[in-house]
N, C-alpha and C positions, 0 to 999 in steps of 0.2 A: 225349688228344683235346682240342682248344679247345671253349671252354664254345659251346653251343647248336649242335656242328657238325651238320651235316647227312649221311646218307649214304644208298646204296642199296644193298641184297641182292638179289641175281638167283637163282634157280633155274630149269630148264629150265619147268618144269611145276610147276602147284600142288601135286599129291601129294609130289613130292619137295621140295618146300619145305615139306610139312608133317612128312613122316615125317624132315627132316634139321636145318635152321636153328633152324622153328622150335621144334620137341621140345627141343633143347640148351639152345635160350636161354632156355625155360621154367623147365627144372631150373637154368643157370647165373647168369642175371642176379639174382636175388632176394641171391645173395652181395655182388653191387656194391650193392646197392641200388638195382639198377633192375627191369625190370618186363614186361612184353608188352600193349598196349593194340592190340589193331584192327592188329596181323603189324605194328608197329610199336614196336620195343626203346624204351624211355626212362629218359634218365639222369639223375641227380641234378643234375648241371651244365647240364637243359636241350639235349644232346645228342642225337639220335636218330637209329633207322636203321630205314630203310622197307623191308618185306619184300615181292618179287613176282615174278611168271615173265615168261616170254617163250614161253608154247607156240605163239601164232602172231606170221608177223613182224610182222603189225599190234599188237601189245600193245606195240611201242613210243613207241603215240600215248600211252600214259595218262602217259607223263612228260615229255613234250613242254613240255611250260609248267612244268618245275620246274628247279632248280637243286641241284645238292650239292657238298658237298667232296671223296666219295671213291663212286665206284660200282665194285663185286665183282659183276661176273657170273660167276658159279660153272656150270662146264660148258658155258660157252661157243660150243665145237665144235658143240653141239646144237642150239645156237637157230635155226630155220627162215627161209631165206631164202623172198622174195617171189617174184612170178613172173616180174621179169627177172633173178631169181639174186643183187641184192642182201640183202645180211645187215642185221638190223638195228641188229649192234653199230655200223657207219658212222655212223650216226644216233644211237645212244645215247650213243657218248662224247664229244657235243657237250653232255651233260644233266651234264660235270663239271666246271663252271665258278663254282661258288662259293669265293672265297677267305677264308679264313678265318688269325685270328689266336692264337698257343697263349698261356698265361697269362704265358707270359714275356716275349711281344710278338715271341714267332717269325713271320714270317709262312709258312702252311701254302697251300702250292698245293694246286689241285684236283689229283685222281688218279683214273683209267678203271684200274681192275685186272683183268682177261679174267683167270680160274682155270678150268683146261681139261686133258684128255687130246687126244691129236691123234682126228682121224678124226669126220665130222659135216657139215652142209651149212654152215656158215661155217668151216669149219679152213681154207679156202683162204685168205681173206679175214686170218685170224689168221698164219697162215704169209705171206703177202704182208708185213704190215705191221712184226711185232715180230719176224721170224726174218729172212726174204732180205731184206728191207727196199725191196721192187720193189711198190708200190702198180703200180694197174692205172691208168694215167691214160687209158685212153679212158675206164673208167666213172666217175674221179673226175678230170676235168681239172684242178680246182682245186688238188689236190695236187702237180703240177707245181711251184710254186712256194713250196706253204705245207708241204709234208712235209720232216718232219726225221728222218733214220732215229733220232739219238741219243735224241730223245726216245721211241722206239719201242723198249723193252727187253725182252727174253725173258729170263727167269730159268730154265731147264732145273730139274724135279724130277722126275727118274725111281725109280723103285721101288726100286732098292737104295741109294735114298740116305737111305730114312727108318729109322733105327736101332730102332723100334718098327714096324717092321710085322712080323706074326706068321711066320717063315721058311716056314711052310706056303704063305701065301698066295699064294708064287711058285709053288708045284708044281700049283696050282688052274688057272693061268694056262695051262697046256699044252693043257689040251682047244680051246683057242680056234683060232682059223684063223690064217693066218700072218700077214695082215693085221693084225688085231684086236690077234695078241701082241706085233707089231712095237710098235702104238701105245701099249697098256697097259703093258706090261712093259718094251718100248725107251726109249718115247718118241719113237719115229720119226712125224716128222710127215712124211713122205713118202711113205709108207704105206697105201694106198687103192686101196678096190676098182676094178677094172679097168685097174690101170697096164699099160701093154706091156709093160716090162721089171716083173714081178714080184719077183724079186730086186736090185733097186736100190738102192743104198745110197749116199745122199751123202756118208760120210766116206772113200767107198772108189775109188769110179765119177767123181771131181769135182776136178780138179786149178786149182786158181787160178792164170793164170797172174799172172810176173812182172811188176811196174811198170818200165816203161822210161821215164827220163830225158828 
């Protein structure tokens, strides 16, 4: 991390920001030598990272006038859109524009990190941007010209790809609905309550056609 960067942690909601980041980083950081002041990590180099939720879409006014190097919204999919349906991630990863330099005179671009399961009132909005890469330009006309899909990256983590998760915790998975298991366990972000076709599957149902000359 470059000395004094700045960062932000998202959780859906305060309880689970308290019963998850910041429980961890109480027991973890005192090993680096840093510390918890006010849901706020600090590091020895001057470093720090600002803990907070998003349980309604207006809490994304309180970071309105800030800047960071790297924001992690964690759970993502959950964060509650407004009442024309916009999310406030749109908004929030305007708040990752501090640039910063590492000790070796790297220089360190800002980063918007969305950390999510599929399925929530912004999955659409996430599935638009870093998966089909098709933003909605009647709601964001501006995007017509300034969206870049490369810079819009999905990194797929589905559940049998983490070599430590307990082999039970898949059999747990079954009592859920077809839905839910698609996304939890799939990672199908297509997946959602009231599709017509219920059994849809984009790698199956979805043929690209070829580029012609």
């Amino acid at each position: 991390m470059a000395p004094g960067h700045l960062s932000l942690l998202l959780r859906e909601n305060n309880e689970q920001l308290e019963k998850t980041h910041l429980r961890e980083m109480e027991k973890e950081l005192p090993k680096l030598g840093a510390k918890v002041v006010n849901r706020t990590a600090i590091f020895p180099n001057g470093s720090q990272i600002d803990c907070g939720h998003m349980a309604e879409a207006e809490s994304v006014s309180r970071y309105l006038s800030t800047e960071y190097g790297a924001i992690v919204a964690d759970e993502a999919s959950r964060y509650p859109v407004d009442r024309e349906g916009v999310t406030p991630l749109s908004e929030l990863q305007t708040r990752a524009r501090k640039v910063y330099r590492t000790q070796a005179g790297n220089l360190l671009r800002p980063r918007f990190m969305p950390v999510s399961n599929p399925g929530g009132p912004s999955a659409p909005w996430l599935r638009d941007m870093f998966i089909d890469h098709t933003p909605d330009f009647d709601k964001f006309p501006k995007l017509r010209t300034e969206y870049k899909p490369e810079e819009w990256q999905y990194i797929p983590a589905r559940l049998d790809d983490n070599p430590y998760q307990d082999p039970e915790y898949h059999a747990t998975l079954a009592a859920l609905t077809g839905v839910r298991y698609k996304q939890l366990a799939e990672g199908d972000w297509y997946a959602f309550v009231g599709a017509f076709f219920g059994e849809w599957d984009e790698t199956l149902h979805v043929r690209k056609a070829a580029m012609v000359a």
